[in-house]
Each structure stands twice: as structure tokens, then as C-alpha cells.
C-alpha positions in Angstrom: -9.1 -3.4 234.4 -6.7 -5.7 235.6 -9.1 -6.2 238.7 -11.4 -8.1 236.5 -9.1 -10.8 235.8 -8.2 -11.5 239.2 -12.0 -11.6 240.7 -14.0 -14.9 239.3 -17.2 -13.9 237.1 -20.0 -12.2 239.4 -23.7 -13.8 238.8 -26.7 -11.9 237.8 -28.9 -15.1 237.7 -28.8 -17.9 240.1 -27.3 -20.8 237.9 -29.2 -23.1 239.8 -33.1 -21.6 239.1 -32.1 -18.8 236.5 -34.0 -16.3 239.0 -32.6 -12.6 238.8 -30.1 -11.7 241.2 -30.7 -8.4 242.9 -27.9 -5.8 243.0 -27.7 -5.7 246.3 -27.5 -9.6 246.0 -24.8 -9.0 243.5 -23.3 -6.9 245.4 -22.7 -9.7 248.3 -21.8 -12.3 246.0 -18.8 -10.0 245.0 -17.4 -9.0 248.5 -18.3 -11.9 250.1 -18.0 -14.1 247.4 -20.9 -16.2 248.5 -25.0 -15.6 248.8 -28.1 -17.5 249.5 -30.9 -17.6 246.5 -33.9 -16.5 248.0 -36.2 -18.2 245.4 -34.7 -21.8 245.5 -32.1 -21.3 248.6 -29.3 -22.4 246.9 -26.0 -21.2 247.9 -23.9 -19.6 245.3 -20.3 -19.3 246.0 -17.5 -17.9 244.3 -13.9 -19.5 244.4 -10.9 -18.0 243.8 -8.5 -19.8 241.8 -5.1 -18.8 243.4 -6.8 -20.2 246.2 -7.7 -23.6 244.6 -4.3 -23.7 243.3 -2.9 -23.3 247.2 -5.1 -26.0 247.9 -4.0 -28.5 245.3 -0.4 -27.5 246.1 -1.1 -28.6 250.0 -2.8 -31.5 248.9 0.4 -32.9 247.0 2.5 -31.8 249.7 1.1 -34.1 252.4 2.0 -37.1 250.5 5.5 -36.5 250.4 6.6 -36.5 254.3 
């Protein structure tokens, strides 16, 4: 269960047209963390926040030099 808290929320809908995602579409979005809607074509992508907060971390970092 701890898995859960780690992984960012999975879609079943695209938030961008609300039409059902597929399992298999699901599927993607979780391993992949990123998948096209075939109804409206809008790219759904997953972050992952330890990777966000690397990003902010290297961001603050390049000041200081």
C-alpha cells in the first residue's frame, strides 16, 4: 500500500474532455506516466513529485555559483 503514496493519482477520465479512459489507456498512463486522449488529443501526463522537488532544488542551485 505504501506504493500508492509514492505513484501520483492515475486518471480514469481525461480532465481535459471528461471522456472515459480505457484500461489499457490507464494502464499506459501509469507506466509510462503519460498518454494521448484519443477523443480531444490532449496529452495527459503524470509528474512525480520527488522529481519536481529535484527540479526546484537545481533551479536554486544555479543561482548560487
Amino acid at each position: 500500500m505504501e506504493n500508492n503514496k509514492m505513484n501520483p493519482e492515475v486518471f480514469d477520465a481525461c480532465p481535459h474532455c471528461g471522456n472515459k479512459l480505457s484500461p489499457w489507456q490507464q494502464v499506459l498512463l501509469s507506466v509510462d506516466k503519460a498518454v494521448m486522449c484519443k477523443h480531444c488529443w490532449y496529452r495527459i501526463i503524470l509528474s512525480n513529485p520527488e522529481e519536481e522537488k529535484n527540479k526546484e532544488n537545481d533551479n536554486s542551485n544555479d543561482g548560487d555559483e
